[in-house]
C-alpha positions in Angstrom: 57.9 32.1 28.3 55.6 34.8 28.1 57.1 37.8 27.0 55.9 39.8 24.3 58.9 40.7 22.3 57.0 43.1 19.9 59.1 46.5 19.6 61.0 45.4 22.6 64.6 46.5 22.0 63.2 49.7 21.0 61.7 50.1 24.4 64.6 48.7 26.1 66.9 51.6 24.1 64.6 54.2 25.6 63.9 53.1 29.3 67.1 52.3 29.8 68.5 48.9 31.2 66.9 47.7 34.8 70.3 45.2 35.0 72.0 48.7 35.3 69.8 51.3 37.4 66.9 50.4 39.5 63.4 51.6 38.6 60.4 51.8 41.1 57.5 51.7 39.2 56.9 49.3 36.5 56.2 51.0 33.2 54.7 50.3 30.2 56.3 47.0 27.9 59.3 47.3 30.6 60.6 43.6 32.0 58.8 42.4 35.2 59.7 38.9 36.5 56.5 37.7 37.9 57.7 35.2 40.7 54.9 32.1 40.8 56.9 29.9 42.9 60.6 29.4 44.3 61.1 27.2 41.1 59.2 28.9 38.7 59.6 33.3 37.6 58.3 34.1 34.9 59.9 37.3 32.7 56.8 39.7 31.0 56.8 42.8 29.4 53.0 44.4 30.7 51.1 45.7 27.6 47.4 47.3 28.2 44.7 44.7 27.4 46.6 41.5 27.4 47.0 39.3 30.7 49.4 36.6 32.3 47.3 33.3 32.7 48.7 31.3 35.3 47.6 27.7 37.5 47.0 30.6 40.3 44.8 32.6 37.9 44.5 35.3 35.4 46.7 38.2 36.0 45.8 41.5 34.2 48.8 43.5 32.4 46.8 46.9 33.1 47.0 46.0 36.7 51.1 45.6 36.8 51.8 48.6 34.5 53.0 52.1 36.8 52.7 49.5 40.2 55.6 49.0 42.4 58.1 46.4 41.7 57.7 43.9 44.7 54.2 44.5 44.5 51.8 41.5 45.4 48.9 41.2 42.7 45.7 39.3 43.2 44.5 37.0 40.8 41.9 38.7 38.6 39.7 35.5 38.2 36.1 35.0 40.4 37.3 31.2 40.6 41.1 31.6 41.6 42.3 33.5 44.6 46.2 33.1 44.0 49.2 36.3 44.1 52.1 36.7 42.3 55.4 39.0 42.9 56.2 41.7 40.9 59.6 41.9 41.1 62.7 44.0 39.8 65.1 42.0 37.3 68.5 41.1 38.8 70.8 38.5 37.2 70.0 36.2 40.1 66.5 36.2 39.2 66.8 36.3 35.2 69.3 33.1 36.3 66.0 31.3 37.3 63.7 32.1 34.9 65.5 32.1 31.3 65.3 29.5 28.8 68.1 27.0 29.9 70.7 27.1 26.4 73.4 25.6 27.9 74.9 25.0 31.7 74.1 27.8 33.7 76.9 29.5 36.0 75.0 30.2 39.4 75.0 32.7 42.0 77.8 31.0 44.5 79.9 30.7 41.7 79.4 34.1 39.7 79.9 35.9 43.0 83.2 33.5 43.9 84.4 34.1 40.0 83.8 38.1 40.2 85.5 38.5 43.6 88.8 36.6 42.2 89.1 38.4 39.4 88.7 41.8 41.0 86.1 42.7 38.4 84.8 46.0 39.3 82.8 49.3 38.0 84.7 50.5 34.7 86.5 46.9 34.5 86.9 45.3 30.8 86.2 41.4 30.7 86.1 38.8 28.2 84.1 36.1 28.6 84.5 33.0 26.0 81.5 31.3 26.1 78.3 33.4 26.0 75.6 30.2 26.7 72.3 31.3 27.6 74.4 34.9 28.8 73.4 34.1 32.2 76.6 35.2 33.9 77.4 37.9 31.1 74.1 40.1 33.2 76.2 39.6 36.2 79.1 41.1 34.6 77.5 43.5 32.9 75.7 44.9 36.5 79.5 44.8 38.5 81.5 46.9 35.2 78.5 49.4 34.9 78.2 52.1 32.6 81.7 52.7 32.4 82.8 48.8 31.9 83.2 47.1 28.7 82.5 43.4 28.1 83.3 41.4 24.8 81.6 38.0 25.0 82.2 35.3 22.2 79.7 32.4 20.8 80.6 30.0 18.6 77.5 28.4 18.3 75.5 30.7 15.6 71.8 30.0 17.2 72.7 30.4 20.6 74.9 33.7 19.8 71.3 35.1 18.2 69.2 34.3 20.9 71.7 35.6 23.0 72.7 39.3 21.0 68.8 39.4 20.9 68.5 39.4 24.3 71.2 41.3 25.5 69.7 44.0 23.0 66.2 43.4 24.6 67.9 44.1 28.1 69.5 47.6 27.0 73.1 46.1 28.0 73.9 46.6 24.1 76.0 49.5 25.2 78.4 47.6 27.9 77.8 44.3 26.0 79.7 43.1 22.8 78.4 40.5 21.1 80.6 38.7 19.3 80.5 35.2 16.6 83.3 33.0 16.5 85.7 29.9 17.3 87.8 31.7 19.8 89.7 28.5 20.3 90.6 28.3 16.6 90.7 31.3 15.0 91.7 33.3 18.0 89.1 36.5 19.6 90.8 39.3 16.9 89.0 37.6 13.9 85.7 37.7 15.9 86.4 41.4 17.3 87.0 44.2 15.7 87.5 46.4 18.7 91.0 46.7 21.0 90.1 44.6 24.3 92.4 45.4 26.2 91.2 43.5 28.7 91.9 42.7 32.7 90.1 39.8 33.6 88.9 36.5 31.3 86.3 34.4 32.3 86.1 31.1 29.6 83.1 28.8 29.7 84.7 26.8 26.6 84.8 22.7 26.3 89.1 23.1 25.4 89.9 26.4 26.9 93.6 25.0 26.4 93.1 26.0 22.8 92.4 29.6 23.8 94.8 30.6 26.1 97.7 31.0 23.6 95.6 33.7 21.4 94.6 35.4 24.9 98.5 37.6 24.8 96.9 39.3 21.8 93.8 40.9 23.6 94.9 41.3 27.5 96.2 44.2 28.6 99.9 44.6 29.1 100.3 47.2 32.0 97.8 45.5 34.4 97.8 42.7 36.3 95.5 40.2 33.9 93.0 37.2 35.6 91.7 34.4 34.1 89.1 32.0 35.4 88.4 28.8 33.5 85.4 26.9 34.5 85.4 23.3 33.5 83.3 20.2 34.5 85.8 17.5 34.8 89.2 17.3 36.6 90.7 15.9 32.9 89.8 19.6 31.7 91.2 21.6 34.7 94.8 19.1 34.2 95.2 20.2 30.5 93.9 23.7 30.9 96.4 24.2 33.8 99.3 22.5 31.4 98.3 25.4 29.4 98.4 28.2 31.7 102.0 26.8 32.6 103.4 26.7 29.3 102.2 30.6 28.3 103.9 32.1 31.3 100.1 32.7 34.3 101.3 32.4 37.7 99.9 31.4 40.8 97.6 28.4 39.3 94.5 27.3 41.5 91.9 25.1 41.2 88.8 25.6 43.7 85.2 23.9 43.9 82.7 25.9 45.7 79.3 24.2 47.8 77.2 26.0 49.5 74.3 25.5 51.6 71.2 27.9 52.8 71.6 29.5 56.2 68.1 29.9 57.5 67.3 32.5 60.7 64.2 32.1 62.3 62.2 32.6 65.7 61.8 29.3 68.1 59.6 29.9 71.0 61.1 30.0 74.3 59.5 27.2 76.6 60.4 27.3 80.4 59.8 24.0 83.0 56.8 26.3 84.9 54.7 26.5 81.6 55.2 22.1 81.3 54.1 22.1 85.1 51.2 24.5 83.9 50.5 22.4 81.1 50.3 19.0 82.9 47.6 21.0 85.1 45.4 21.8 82.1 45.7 18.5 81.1 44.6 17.0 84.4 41.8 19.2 84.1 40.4 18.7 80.7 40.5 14.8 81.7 38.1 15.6 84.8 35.9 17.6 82.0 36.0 14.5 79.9 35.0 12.1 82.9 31.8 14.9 84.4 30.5 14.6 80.3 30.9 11.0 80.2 29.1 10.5 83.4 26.2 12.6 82.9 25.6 10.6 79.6 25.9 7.7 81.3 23.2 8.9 83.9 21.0 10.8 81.3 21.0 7.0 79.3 19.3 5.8 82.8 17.1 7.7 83.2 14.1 6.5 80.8 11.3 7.9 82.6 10.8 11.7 84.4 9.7 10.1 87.2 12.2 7.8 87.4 15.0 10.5 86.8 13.7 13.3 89.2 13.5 10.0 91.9 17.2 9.7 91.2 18.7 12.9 91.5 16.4 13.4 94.8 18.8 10.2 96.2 21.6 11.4 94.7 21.1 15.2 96.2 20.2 13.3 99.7 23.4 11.6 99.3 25.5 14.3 98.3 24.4 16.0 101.6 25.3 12.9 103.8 28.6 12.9 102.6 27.9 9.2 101.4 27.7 10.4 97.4 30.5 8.9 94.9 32.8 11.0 93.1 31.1 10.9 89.4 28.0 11.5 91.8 29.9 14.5 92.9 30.1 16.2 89.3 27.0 16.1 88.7 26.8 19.1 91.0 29.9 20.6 90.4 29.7 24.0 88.8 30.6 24.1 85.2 34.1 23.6 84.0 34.6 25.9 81.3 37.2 25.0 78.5 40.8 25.8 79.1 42.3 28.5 76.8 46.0 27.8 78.3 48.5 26.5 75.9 51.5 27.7 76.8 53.6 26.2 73.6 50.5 26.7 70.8 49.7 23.4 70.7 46.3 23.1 69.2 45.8 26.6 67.3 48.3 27.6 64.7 51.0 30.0 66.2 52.7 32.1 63.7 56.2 33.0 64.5 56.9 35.9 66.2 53.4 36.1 67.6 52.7 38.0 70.6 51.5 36.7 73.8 54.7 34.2 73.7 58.2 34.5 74.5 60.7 34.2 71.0 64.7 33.5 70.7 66.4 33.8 67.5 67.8 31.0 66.1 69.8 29.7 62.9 69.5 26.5 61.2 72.1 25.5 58.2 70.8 22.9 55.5 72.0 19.1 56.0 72.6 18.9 52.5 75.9 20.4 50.8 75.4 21.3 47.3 77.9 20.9 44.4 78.9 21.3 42.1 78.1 23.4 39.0 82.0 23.1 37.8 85.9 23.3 38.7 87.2 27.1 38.9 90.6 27.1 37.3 91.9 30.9 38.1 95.9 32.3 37.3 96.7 35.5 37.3 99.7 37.0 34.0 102.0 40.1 35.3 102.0 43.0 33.5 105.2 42.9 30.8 108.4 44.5 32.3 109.6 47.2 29.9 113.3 47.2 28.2 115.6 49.6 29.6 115.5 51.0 25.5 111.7 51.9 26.5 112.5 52.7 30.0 114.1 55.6 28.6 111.4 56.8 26.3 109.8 60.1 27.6 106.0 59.2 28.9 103.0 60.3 27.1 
Protein backbone atom coordinates (compact mmCIF):
# COMPACT_ATOMS: atom_id res chain seq x y z
CA UNK A 1 0.00 0.00 0.00
CA UNK A 2 1.47 3.17 -0.76
CA UNK A 3 0.93 5.64 1.66
CA UNK A 4 3.48 7.54 3.20
CA UNK A 5 2.74 7.55 6.81
CA UNK A 6 5.57 10.16 7.76
CA UNK A 7 3.93 12.97 10.11
CA UNK A 8 0.59 11.66 9.06
CA UNK A 9 -1.57 11.89 12.27
CA UNK A 10 -0.20 15.14 12.75
CA UNK A 11 -1.69 16.27 9.40
CA UNK A 12 -4.67 14.31 9.90
CA UNK A 13 -5.19 16.40 13.57
CA UNK A 14 -4.87 19.61 11.50
CA UNK A 15 -6.99 19.00 8.23
CA UNK A 16 -9.50 17.53 9.87
CA UNK A 17 -11.07 14.08 9.09
CA UNK A 18 -12.43 13.54 5.26
CA UNK A 19 -14.68 10.35 6.85
CA UNK A 20 -16.42 13.37 8.61
CA UNK A 21 -16.68 16.61 6.19
CA UNK A 22 -16.04 16.66 2.61
CA UNK A 23 -13.13 18.54 1.04
CA UNK A 24 -12.90 19.62 -2.67
CA UNK A 25 -9.52 20.02 -3.32
CA UNK A 26 -6.93 17.61 -2.45
CA UNK A 27 -4.23 19.10 -0.18
CA UNK A 28 -1.02 18.50 0.68
CA UNK A 29 -0.10 14.80 2.67
CA UNK A 30 -4.15 14.60 2.83
CA UNK A 31 -5.68 10.90 1.94
CA UNK A 32 -6.62 10.38 -1.84
CA UNK A 33 -7.74 6.90 -2.87
CA UNK A 34 -6.43 6.56 -6.27
CA UNK A 35 -9.00 4.17 -7.98
CA UNK A 36 -6.83 1.83 -10.68
CA UNK A 37 -9.57 -0.64 -11.30
CA UNK A 38 -13.02 -1.87 -9.82
CA UNK A 39 -10.84 -4.30 -7.80
CA UNK A 40 -7.96 -2.48 -7.05
CA UNK A 41 -7.93 1.61 -5.06
CA UNK A 42 -5.17 2.41 -3.82
CA UNK A 43 -5.07 4.98 -0.51
CA UNK A 44 -1.95 7.91 -0.89
CA UNK A 45 -1.07 10.73 0.90
CA UNK A 46 0.48 13.29 -2.17
CA UNK A 47 3.80 14.68 -1.04
CA UNK A 48 5.81 17.16 -3.66
CA UNK A 49 8.47 15.27 -5.47
CA UNK A 50 7.47 11.65 -4.95
CA UNK A 51 5.09 9.73 -7.45
CA UNK A 52 2.57 6.76 -7.49
CA UNK A 53 4.12 4.04 -9.98
CA UNK A 54 1.47 1.98 -11.32
CA UNK A 55 1.00 -1.03 -14.38
CA UNK A 56 -0.88 2.17 -16.07
CA UNK A 57 2.13 4.45 -15.50
CA UNK A 58 3.82 6.88 -13.33
CA UNK A 59 1.58 9.20 -11.59
CA UNK A 60 3.23 12.42 -10.16
CA UNK A 61 2.20 13.57 -6.43
CA UNK A 62 2.73 17.34 -7.52
CA UNK A 63 0.10 16.77 -10.07
CA UNK A 64 -2.75 15.42 -7.42
CA UNK A 65 -1.87 17.98 -4.74
CA UNK A 66 -4.74 21.26 -4.67
CA UNK A 67 -6.68 19.10 -7.89
CA UNK A 68 -10.24 18.21 -7.47
CA UNK A 69 -11.22 14.97 -5.87
CA UNK A 70 -12.78 12.96 -8.80
CA UNK A 71 -10.25 14.27 -10.92
CA UNK A 72 -8.95 12.09 -13.83
CA UNK A 73 -4.99 12.22 -13.98
CA UNK A 74 -2.95 11.17 -17.06
CA UNK A 75 -0.11 9.02 -16.70
CA UNK A 76 3.02 11.12 -16.60
CA UNK A 77 5.21 8.49 -18.53
CA UNK A 78 6.16 9.01 -22.61
CA UNK A 79 5.56 5.08 -22.81
CA UNK A 80 2.15 4.59 -20.81
CA UNK A 81 -0.97 6.48 -21.67
CA UNK A 82 -3.17 5.07 -18.64
CA UNK A 83 -5.69 7.52 -15.98
CA UNK A 84 -6.43 7.03 -12.59
CA UNK A 85 -9.37 8.58 -10.24
CA UNK A 86 -8.77 10.80 -7.67
CA UNK A 87 -11.29 10.22 -5.49
CA UNK A 88 -12.77 11.44 -1.96
CA UNK A 89 -12.44 8.73 0.94
CA UNK A 90 -15.69 7.19 2.03
CA UNK A 91 -15.90 3.97 4.17
CA UNK A 92 -17.17 2.14 1.07
CA UNK A 93 -14.15 2.95 -0.76
CA UNK A 94 -11.48 2.57 2.30
CA UNK A 95 -13.73 -0.93 2.50
CA UNK A 96 -11.93 -1.89 -0.92
CA UNK A 97 -8.74 -0.72 -0.58
CA UNK A 98 -7.32 -1.45 3.13
CA UNK A 99 -5.12 -4.21 4.12
CA UNK A 100 -7.64 -7.11 4.70
CA UNK A 101 -6.93 -8.01 8.89
CA UNK A 102 -9.76 -9.90 9.43
CA UNK A 103 -13.41 -10.51 7.65
CA UNK A 104 -14.60 -7.50 6.32
CA UNK A 105 -18.33 -6.24 7.04
CA UNK A 106 -19.52 -4.88 3.55
CA UNK A 107 -21.65 -2.20 2.41
CA UNK A 108 -25.15 -4.30 2.15
CA UNK A 109 -24.67 -5.35 5.45
CA UNK A 110 -23.22 -2.13 7.29
CA UNK A 111 -26.06 -0.17 5.69
CA UNK A 112 -28.75 -3.13 6.83
CA UNK A 113 -26.84 -3.19 10.53
CA UNK A 114 -27.02 0.79 10.84
CA UNK A 115 -30.69 1.05 9.73
CA UNK A 116 -31.71 -1.68 12.55
CA UNK A 117 -30.08 -0.16 15.10
CA UNK A 118 -31.33 3.33 14.54
CA UNK A 119 -27.77 4.58 14.76
CA UNK A 120 -27.91 8.15 13.96
CA UNK A 121 -25.87 11.65 14.29
CA UNK A 122 -24.98 12.11 18.06
CA UNK A 123 -25.71 8.18 18.61
CA UNK A 124 -23.19 6.18 21.14
CA UNK A 125 -22.18 2.66 19.80
CA UNK A 126 -20.12 -0.07 20.88
CA UNK A 127 -18.70 -2.15 18.61
CA UNK A 128 -16.78 -5.54 20.03
CA UNK A 129 -14.62 -6.50 17.44
CA UNK A 130 -12.57 -3.68 15.92
CA UNK A 131 -10.83 -6.15 12.82
CA UNK A 132 -9.34 -4.19 10.22
CA UNK A 133 -12.02 -1.10 11.54
CA UNK A 134 -13.71 -1.32 8.38
CA UNK A 135 -17.20 -0.86 9.59
CA UNK A 136 -16.08 1.31 12.70
CA UNK A 137 -15.53 4.36 9.51
CA UNK A 138 -19.03 3.70 8.80
CA UNK A 139 -20.06 4.35 12.24
CA UNK A 140 -18.02 6.89 12.86
CA UNK A 141 -19.45 8.99 9.49
CA UNK A 142 -23.47 8.14 10.61
CA UNK A 143 -22.75 9.44 14.72
CA UNK A 144 -20.67 12.58 13.49
CA UNK A 145 -19.09 14.99 15.50
CA UNK A 146 -21.48 14.72 18.15
CA UNK A 147 -21.50 10.65 18.37
CA UNK A 148 -19.28 8.62 20.42
CA UNK A 149 -17.96 5.20 19.53
CA UNK A 150 -15.94 2.82 21.91
CA UNK A 151 -14.57 -0.14 19.84
CA UNK A 152 -12.73 -3.15 21.63
CA UNK A 153 -9.69 -5.42 20.19
CA UNK A 154 -8.46 -8.13 21.78
CA UNK A 155 -5.97 -9.05 19.46
CA UNK A 156 -2.93 -6.52 20.54
CA UNK A 157 -1.45 -6.25 16.72
CA UNK A 158 -4.54 -5.75 15.07
CA UNK A 159 -5.80 -3.17 17.85
CA UNK A 160 -2.29 -1.06 16.83
CA UNK A 161 -2.74 -1.15 13.38
CA UNK A 162 -6.06 -0.25 13.98
CA UNK A 163 -5.69 2.86 16.85
CA UNK A 164 -2.99 3.93 14.28
CA UNK A 165 -5.24 4.25 11.68
CA UNK A 166 -8.13 5.55 13.18
CA UNK A 167 -5.57 8.34 14.52
CA UNK A 168 -4.21 8.71 10.83
CA UNK A 169 -8.00 9.31 9.72
CA UNK A 170 -8.64 12.15 12.40
CA UNK A 171 -11.67 9.98 13.83
CA UNK A 172 -9.52 9.91 17.22
CA UNK A 173 -12.09 12.34 18.52
CA UNK A 174 -15.41 10.15 17.88
CA UNK A 175 -13.32 6.92 18.03
CA UNK A 176 -12.24 5.10 21.21
CA UNK A 177 -9.83 2.74 20.95
CA UNK A 178 -9.86 0.32 23.28
CA UNK A 179 -7.51 -3.28 24.32
CA UNK A 180 -9.15 -6.09 25.80
CA UNK A 181 -11.11 -9.57 26.17
CA UNK A 182 -14.46 -8.13 26.24
CA UNK A 183 -15.84 -11.63 26.47
CA UNK A 184 -13.78 -12.30 29.59
CA UNK A 185 -13.07 -9.62 31.51
CA UNK A 186 -16.04 -7.64 30.51
CA UNK A 187 -15.78 -3.78 28.34
CA UNK A 188 -15.27 -1.72 32.04
CA UNK A 189 -11.70 -3.16 32.56
CA UNK A 190 -10.83 -2.11 28.91
CA UNK A 191 -12.75 1.36 29.21
CA UNK A 192 -12.31 3.86 31.43
CA UNK A 193 -14.98 6.06 30.16
CA UNK A 194 -19.15 5.74 31.02
CA UNK A 195 -20.67 4.27 27.63
CA UNK A 196 -23.68 4.65 28.05
CA UNK A 197 -24.42 3.34 25.09
CA UNK A 198 -27.71 2.74 22.68
CA UNK A 199 -26.81 0.43 20.08
CA UNK A 200 -23.98 -2.73 20.15
CA UNK A 201 -22.71 -4.03 17.17
CA UNK A 202 -20.31 -7.47 18.18
CA UNK A 203 -18.06 -8.90 15.52
CA UNK A 204 -16.70 -11.51 18.30
CA UNK A 205 -16.16 -15.56 17.67
CA UNK A 206 -18.54 -16.27 21.30
CA UNK A 207 -20.53 -13.07 21.54
CA UNK A 208 -22.56 -15.34 24.09
CA UNK A 209 -19.78 -14.63 26.52
CA UNK A 210 -20.36 -10.87 26.16
CA UNK A 211 -23.72 -10.29 26.39
CA UNK A 212 -24.03 -10.77 30.21
CA UNK A 213 -21.23 -7.90 30.97
CA UNK A 214 -23.28 -5.66 28.20
CA UNK A 215 -26.13 -4.45 31.48
CA UNK A 216 -22.97 -2.75 32.82
CA UNK A 217 -22.34 -0.27 29.82
CA UNK A 218 -25.90 0.20 27.91
CA UNK A 219 -27.90 2.77 28.80
CA UNK A 220 -30.83 2.40 31.06
CA UNK A 221 -33.42 5.01 29.91
CA UNK A 222 -33.27 4.24 26.12
CA UNK A 223 -34.31 1.71 24.17
CA UNK A 224 -30.76 -0.49 23.69
CA UNK A 225 -30.00 -2.59 20.18
CA UNK A 226 -27.77 -5.13 19.66
CA UNK A 227 -26.61 -6.78 16.47
CA UNK A 228 -24.44 -9.90 16.51
CA UNK A 229 -22.88 -10.94 13.34
CA UNK A 230 -21.82 -14.47 13.19
CA UNK A 231 -20.76 -16.92 10.36
CA UNK A 232 -22.43 -20.12 11.30
CA UNK A 233 -25.99 -20.94 12.27
CA UNK A 234 -24.23 -22.93 15.57
CA UNK A 235 -23.17 -19.28 16.57
CA UNK A 236 -26.47 -17.37 15.96
CA UNK A 237 -28.38 -20.68 18.19
CA UNK A 238 -26.09 -20.05 21.24
CA UNK A 239 -25.90 -16.35 20.90
CA UNK A 240 -29.70 -16.20 20.70
CA UNK A 241 -29.88 -18.65 23.99
CA UNK A 242 -28.01 -15.84 25.36
CA UNK A 243 -29.96 -12.94 24.46
CA UNK A 244 -33.03 -15.10 25.98
CA UNK A 245 -31.59 -15.81 29.24
CA UNK A 246 -30.45 -11.81 29.93
CA UNK A 247 -33.85 -10.48 29.40
CA UNK A 248 -33.47 -8.76 24.89
CA UNK A 249 -36.71 -9.04 23.23
CA UNK A 250 -37.85 -9.42 19.96
CA UNK A 251 -34.92 -11.91 18.68
CA UNK A 252 -34.24 -12.05 14.77
CA UNK A 253 -31.97 -13.55 12.72
CA UNK A 254 -31.72 -12.20 8.97
CA UNK A 255 -29.12 -12.98 5.97
CA UNK A 256 -28.90 -10.29 3.50
CA UNK A 257 -27.93 -10.89 -0.65
CA UNK A 258 -27.87 -8.52 -2.90
CA UNK A 259 -27.33 -8.13 -6.44
CA UNK A 260 -26.28 -5.01 -8.84
CA UNK A 261 -29.13 -3.26 -10.59
CA UNK A 262 -27.66 -1.92 -13.78
CA UNK A 263 -29.68 1.01 -15.87
CA UNK A 264 -28.67 1.53 -19.29
CA UNK A 265 -29.75 2.74 -22.85
CA UNK A 266 -30.87 -0.07 -25.57
CA UNK A 267 -31.43 1.25 -28.90
CA UNK A 268 -34.95 1.31 -30.14
CA UNK A 269 -35.18 -0.91 -33.48
CA UNK A 270 -38.51 -0.68 -35.46
CA UNK A 271 -39.61 -3.49 -38.42
CA UNK A 272 -39.12 -0.39 -41.24
CA UNK A 273 -35.32 0.03 -40.41
CA UNK A 274 -34.99 -4.33 -40.83
CA UNK A 275 -36.98 -3.76 -44.25
CA UNK A 276 -34.40 -0.91 -44.85
CA UNK A 277 -31.69 -3.04 -43.84
CA UNK A 278 -32.42 -6.09 -46.00
CA UNK A 279 -32.41 -3.31 -48.93
CA UNK A 280 -28.78 -2.28 -48.19
CA UNK A 281 -27.92 -5.70 -48.05
CA UNK A 282 -29.35 -6.52 -51.38
CA UNK A 283 -27.50 -3.82 -52.59
CA UNK A 284 -23.95 -4.26 -51.32
CA UNK A 285 -24.41 -7.95 -52.84
CA UNK A 286 -24.99 -6.35 -56.43
CA UNK A 287 -21.72 -4.19 -55.60
CA UNK A 288 -20.02 -7.35 -54.73
CA UNK A 289 -21.13 -9.17 -58.04
CA UNK A 290 -20.34 -5.60 -60.65
CA UNK A 291 -16.47 -5.98 -58.76
CA UNK A 292 -16.26 -9.57 -59.22
CA UNK A 293 -17.23 -9.35 -62.79
CA UNK A 294 -15.09 -6.70 -63.95
CA UNK A 295 -12.16 -8.71 -62.52
CA UNK A 296 -13.26 -11.48 -64.14
CA UNK A 297 -13.45 -9.41 -67.53
CA UNK A 298 -10.20 -7.28 -66.81
CA UNK A 299 -8.44 -11.13 -66.29
CA UNK A 300 -9.60 -11.64 -70.15
CA UNK A 301 -8.55 -9.22 -71.53
CA UNK A 302 -4.72 -9.89 -72.15
CA UNK A 303 -4.15 -7.71 -75.02
CA UNK A 304 -5.47 -3.78 -75.75
CA UNK A 305 -6.59 -4.86 -78.80
CA UNK A 306 -8.21 -7.65 -77.75
CA UNK A 307 -9.94 -5.72 -74.82
CA UNK A 308 -11.09 -2.46 -76.74
CA UNK A 309 -12.56 -5.37 -79.44
CA UNK A 310 -14.56 -6.65 -76.48
CA UNK A 311 -16.14 -3.88 -74.96
CA UNK A 312 -17.01 -2.53 -78.70
CA UNK A 313 -19.31 -6.07 -78.79
CA UNK A 314 -20.29 -5.74 -75.59
CA UNK A 315 -21.43 -1.80 -76.04
CA UNK A 316 -23.12 -3.12 -79.55
CA UNK A 317 -24.80 -5.52 -77.48
CA UNK A 318 -25.79 -3.53 -74.72
CA UNK A 319 -27.63 -1.32 -77.36
CA UNK A 320 -29.48 -4.29 -79.02
CA UNK A 321 -30.95 -5.16 -75.89
CA UNK A 322 -29.21 -8.73 -76.33
CA UNK A 323 -26.35 -7.86 -73.46
CA UNK A 324 -26.33 -10.22 -70.12
CA UNK A 325 -26.82 -8.89 -66.86
CA UNK A 326 -22.99 -8.91 -65.47
CA UNK A 327 -22.61 -7.31 -69.14
CA UNK A 328 -25.04 -4.78 -67.89
CA UNK A 329 -22.78 -3.54 -64.93
CA UNK A 330 -20.17 -2.96 -66.65
CA UNK A 331 -21.96 0.18 -67.70
CA UNK A 332 -23.88 0.91 -64.74
CA UNK A 333 -22.94 4.10 -63.01
CA UNK A 334 -20.97 3.66 -59.92
CA UNK A 335 -22.52 2.21 -56.82
CA UNK A 336 -21.14 4.14 -54.09
CA UNK A 337 -20.84 2.38 -50.56
CA UNK A 338 -23.89 2.43 -48.35
CA UNK A 339 -23.55 4.40 -45.07
CA UNK A 340 -27.09 3.05 -43.76
CA UNK A 341 -27.02 0.96 -40.67
CA UNK A 342 -29.81 1.56 -38.97
CA UNK A 343 -28.78 -0.66 -35.67
CA UNK A 344 -24.78 0.29 -35.71
CA UNK A 345 -23.74 -2.74 -36.93
CA UNK A 346 -20.30 -2.34 -38.36
CA UNK A 347 -19.01 0.98 -36.55
CA UNK A 348 -18.96 1.14 -32.81
CA UNK A 349 -22.09 2.97 -31.40
CA UNK A 350 -21.71 4.39 -28.13
CA UNK A 351 -24.79 4.45 -26.02
CA UNK A 352 -26.78 7.32 -26.10
CA UNK A 353 -25.38 8.36 -29.41
CA UNK A 354 -27.27 10.63 -31.54
CA UNK A 355 -28.60 9.97 -34.89
CA UNK A 356 -30.43 6.83 -33.13
CA UNK A 357 -33.53 6.31 -31.25
CA UNK A 358 -32.72 5.12 -27.19
CA UNK A 359 -35.17 3.50 -24.39
CA UNK A 360 -34.06 3.09 -21.01
CA UNK A 361 -33.73 -0.07 -19.67
CA UNK A 362 -32.72 -2.01 -16.40
CA UNK A 363 -30.97 -5.23 -16.14
CA UNK A 364 -30.52 -7.06 -12.52
CA UNK A 365 -27.43 -9.50 -12.08
CA UNK A 366 -28.21 -13.47 -12.48
CA UNK A 367 -26.11 -14.06 -9.69
CA UNK A 368 -27.36 -13.56 -5.93
CA UNK A 369 -24.58 -12.84 -3.66
CA UNK A 370 -24.18 -14.06 -0.06
CA UNK A 371 -23.28 -14.13 2.39
CA UNK A 372 -20.74 -12.18 4.42
CA UNK A 373 -22.56 -13.54 7.86
CA UNK A 374 -25.86 -14.12 9.99
CA UNK A 375 -27.31 -10.71 11.57
CA UNK A 376 -28.51 -11.66 15.00
CA UNK A 377 -30.37 -8.24 16.24
CA UNK A 378 -32.70 -7.92 19.82
CA UNK A 379 -33.62 -5.00 21.08
CA UNK A 380 -33.41 -4.55 25.75
CA UNK A 381 -36.28 -1.95 27.11
CA UNK A 382 -35.25 0.73 29.04
CA UNK A 383 -35.56 -0.34 33.12
CA UNK A 384 -38.94 0.57 34.62
CA UNK A 385 -38.36 2.66 37.67
CA UNK A 386 -39.77 1.67 41.39
CA UNK A 387 -42.53 3.57 42.55
CA UNK A 388 -39.77 4.58 45.65
CA UNK A 389 -37.90 6.49 42.56
CA UNK A 390 -41.04 7.36 40.86
CA UNK A 391 -41.47 9.66 43.59
CA UNK A 392 -38.08 11.24 43.65
CA UNK A 393 -38.18 14.87 42.41
CA UNK A 394 -36.42 15.02 38.65
CA UNK A 395 -33.22 16.68 38.13
Amino acid sequence: MDVDKSDSTDASADMGSPFLEFKTSIPENGLVLAWLTRDNTKPIRPQKGSALHTRFGSFQHNSMISSKYGTQLASSSSTQAGFIHLLHPTPELWSMSLPHRTQIVYTPDASYIVQRLRIRPGSRVIEAGTGSASFTHALARTVGKNGRIWTFEFHEPRYGIAKKEIEEHGLDSVVKCSHGDVCKDGFISACDENLDASAVFLDLPSPWLAIPHLKTVISKKKIVRICCFSPCMEQVQRTIEALQKEGWLDIEMVEVSCKRWEARKEMIRKPEDAIERLRDIKRRRNEGLRKRNERILSHEQNEETAGLKRKAEVSEAVEDGAATPAEKLIFDKPFLPSEYNPWGRGKRVHEGEDGYEWKDVSKVEAELKSHTSYLTFAYLPPLVPNKEEMLLPSR
